[in-house]
C-alpha positions in Angstrom: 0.0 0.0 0.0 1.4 3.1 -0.8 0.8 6.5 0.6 -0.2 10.1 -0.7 0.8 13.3 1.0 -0.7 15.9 1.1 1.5 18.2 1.8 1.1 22.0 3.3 3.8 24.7 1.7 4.5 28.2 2.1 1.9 30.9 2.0 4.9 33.4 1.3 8.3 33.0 3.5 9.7 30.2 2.5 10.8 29.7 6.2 6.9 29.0 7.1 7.3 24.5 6.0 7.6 22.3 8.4 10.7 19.8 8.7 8.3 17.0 8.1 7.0 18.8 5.2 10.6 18.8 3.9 11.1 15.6 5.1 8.2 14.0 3.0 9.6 15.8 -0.2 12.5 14.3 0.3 11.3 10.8 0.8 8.2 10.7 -1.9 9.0 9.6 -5.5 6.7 12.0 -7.1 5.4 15.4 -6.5 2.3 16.3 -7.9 1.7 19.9 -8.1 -0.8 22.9 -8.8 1.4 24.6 -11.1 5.1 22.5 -11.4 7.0 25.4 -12.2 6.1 27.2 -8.7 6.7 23.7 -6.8 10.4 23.4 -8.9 11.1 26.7 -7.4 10.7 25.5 -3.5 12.3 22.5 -4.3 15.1 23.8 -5.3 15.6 26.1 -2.7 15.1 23.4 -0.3 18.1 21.7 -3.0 15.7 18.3 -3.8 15.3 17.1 -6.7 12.0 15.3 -7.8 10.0 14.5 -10.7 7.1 16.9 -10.9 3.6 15.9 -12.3 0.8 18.3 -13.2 -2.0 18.3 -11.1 -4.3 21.8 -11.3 -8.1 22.5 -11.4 -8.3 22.1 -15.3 -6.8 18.2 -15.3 -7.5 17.1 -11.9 -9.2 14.4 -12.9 -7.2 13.0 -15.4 -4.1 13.9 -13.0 -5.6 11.9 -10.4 -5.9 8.5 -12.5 -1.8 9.1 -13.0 -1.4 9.7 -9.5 -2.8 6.3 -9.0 -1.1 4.8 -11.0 2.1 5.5 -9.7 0.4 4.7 -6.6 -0.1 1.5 -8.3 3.6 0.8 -9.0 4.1 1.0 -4.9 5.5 4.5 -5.2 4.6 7.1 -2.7 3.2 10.7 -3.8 3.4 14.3 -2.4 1.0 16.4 -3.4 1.6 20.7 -3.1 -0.5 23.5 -4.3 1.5 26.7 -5.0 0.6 27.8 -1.5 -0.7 27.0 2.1 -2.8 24.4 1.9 -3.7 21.7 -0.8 -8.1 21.7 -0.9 -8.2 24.7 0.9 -9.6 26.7 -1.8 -7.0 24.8 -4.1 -6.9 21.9 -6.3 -6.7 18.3 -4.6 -9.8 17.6 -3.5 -10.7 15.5 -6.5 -7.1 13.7 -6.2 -7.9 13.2 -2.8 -11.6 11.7 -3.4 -10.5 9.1 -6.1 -7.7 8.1 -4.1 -10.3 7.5 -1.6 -11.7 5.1 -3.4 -8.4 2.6 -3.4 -6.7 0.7 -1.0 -3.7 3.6 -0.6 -3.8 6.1 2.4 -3.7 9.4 2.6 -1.5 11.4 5.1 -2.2 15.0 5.6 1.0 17.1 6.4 -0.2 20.2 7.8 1.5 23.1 7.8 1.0 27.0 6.4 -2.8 28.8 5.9 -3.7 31.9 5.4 -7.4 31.3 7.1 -5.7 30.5 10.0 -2.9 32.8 10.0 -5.9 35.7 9.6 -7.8 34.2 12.2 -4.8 34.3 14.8 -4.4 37.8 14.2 -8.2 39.0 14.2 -8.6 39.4 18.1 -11.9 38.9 19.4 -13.8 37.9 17.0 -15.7 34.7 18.4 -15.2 31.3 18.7 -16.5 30.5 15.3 -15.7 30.9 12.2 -17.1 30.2 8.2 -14.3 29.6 5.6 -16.0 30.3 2.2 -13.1 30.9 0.3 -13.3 32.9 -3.2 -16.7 34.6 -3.8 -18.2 34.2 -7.0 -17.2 36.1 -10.1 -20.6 37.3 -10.3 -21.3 40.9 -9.0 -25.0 39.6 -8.6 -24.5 36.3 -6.9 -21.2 37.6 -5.0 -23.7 40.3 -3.2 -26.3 37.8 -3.2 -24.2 35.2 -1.2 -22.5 38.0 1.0 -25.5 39.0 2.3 -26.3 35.1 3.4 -22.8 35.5 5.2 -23.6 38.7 6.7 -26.4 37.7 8.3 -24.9 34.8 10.4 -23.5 35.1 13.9 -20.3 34.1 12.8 -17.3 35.1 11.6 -16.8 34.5 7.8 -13.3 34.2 6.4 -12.8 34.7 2.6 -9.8 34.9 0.2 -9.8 37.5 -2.6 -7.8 38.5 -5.5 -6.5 42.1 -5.6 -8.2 42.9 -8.9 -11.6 42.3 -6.9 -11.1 43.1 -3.5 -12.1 46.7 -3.5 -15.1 45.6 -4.7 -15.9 43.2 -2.5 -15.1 45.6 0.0 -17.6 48.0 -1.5 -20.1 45.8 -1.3 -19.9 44.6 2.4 -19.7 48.1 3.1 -23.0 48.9 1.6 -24.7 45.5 3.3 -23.7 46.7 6.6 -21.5 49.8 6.7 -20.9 48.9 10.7 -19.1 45.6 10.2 -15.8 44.9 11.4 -13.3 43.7 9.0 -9.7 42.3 9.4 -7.7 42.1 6.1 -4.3 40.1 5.1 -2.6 41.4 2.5 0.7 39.6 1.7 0.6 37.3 4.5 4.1 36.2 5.6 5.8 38.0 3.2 8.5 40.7 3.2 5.7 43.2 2.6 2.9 41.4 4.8 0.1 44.0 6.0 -2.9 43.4 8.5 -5.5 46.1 8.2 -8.5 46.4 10.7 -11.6 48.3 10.3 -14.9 49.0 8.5 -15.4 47.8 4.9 -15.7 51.5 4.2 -12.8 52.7 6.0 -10.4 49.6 4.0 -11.8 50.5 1.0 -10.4 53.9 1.1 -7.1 53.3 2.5 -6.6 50.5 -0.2 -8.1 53.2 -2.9 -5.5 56.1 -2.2 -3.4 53.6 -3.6 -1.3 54.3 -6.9 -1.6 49.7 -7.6 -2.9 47.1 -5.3 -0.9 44.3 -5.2 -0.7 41.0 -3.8 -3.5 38.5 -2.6 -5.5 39.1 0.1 -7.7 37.4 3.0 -10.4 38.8 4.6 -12.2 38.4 8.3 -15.9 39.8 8.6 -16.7 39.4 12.2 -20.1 37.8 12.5 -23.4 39.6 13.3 -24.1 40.8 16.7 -27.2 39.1 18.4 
């Protein structure tokens, strides 16, 4: 029986994986990856050398019937999305499924997130938390679905791309201009940032900006009984 890895990595300072995270990349014969040319560049800073299969969104599938294959062959497997991780709002969770389904196991090597780094940072904000990941692309069902979050007594944790985030900002504002917001930009980075206020008050901090760059995480704290 062999094994597949699933294997946490860096969310931005390469310091962030674990030594059993190294150690499994060391010890696998694969690597499947989210996007091999990211993966190469942690491997070789961590100077290991591995063959690298392609395993993203748009071939999971078919990437997982290789996987087990070389499952098959009594090989063992890593597998790394290009950050934090792997089915945390990344690819894997197909892989994982139909590897599910044979007699190989699956060992979860925990490590960097940027839900949880957020979270650690956010103060009081509760005891409980939503992770909803990326919002729709959809200005109508992204409000839609916001206001579903905005109305429970949690807190909601969401990741967002900096092409969108103003927006998204814009419109939490307008649901309830009163929320409380934390927001990761950058997270363990050389230019990390944690910003804390209203939806309005981000927004126009982040829009006296000449470029916004880099990706972002957001905590809504939940509604107030």
């Amino acid at each position: 029986m062999s094994i597949l890895y699933v294997v946490a990595t860096p969310i931005g300072n390469l310091g962030d994986i674990t030594l059993r995270a190294i150690e499994t990349l060391k010890n696998v014969d694969v690597v499947a990856a989210e996007d091999t040319r990211h993966t190469l560049e942690l491997l070789n800073h961590l100077q290991i050398k591995k063959h690298l299969i392609s395993c993203r969104a748009q071939n999971e599938a078919v990437a997982a019937k290789t996987v087990i294959s070389i499952l098959d062959e009594g090989k063992d497997v890593a597998f790394a999305s290009d950050a934090g991780t792997p089915c945390v709002s990344d690819p894997g969770a197909v892989l994982v499924e139909a590897v599910r389904q044979t007699e190989h196991k699956i060992v979860p090597i925990p490590g960097a997130s940027a839900a949880t780094a957020i979270w650690s940072v956010a103060g009081s904000c509760g005891k409980s938390v939503l992770f909803e990941g990326f919002l729709s692309v959809s200005p109508g069902k992204r409000r839609k679905r916001l206001r579903e979050l905005l109305d429970l007594e949690v807190a909601i944790i969401l990741y967002e791309s900096p092409f969108r985030v103003l927006k998204v900002l814009e419109e939490i504002a307008d649901i309830d201009s009163k929320r409380m917001l934390v927001v990761g930009r950058e997270l363990t980075k050389l230019y990390e940032e944690v910003l804390v206020g209203t939806g309005r008050q981000l927004h126009e901090i982040l829009s006296e900006r000449n470029k916004i760059l880099g990706e972002f995480v957001i905590l809504i704290h939940g509604k107030k009984s």
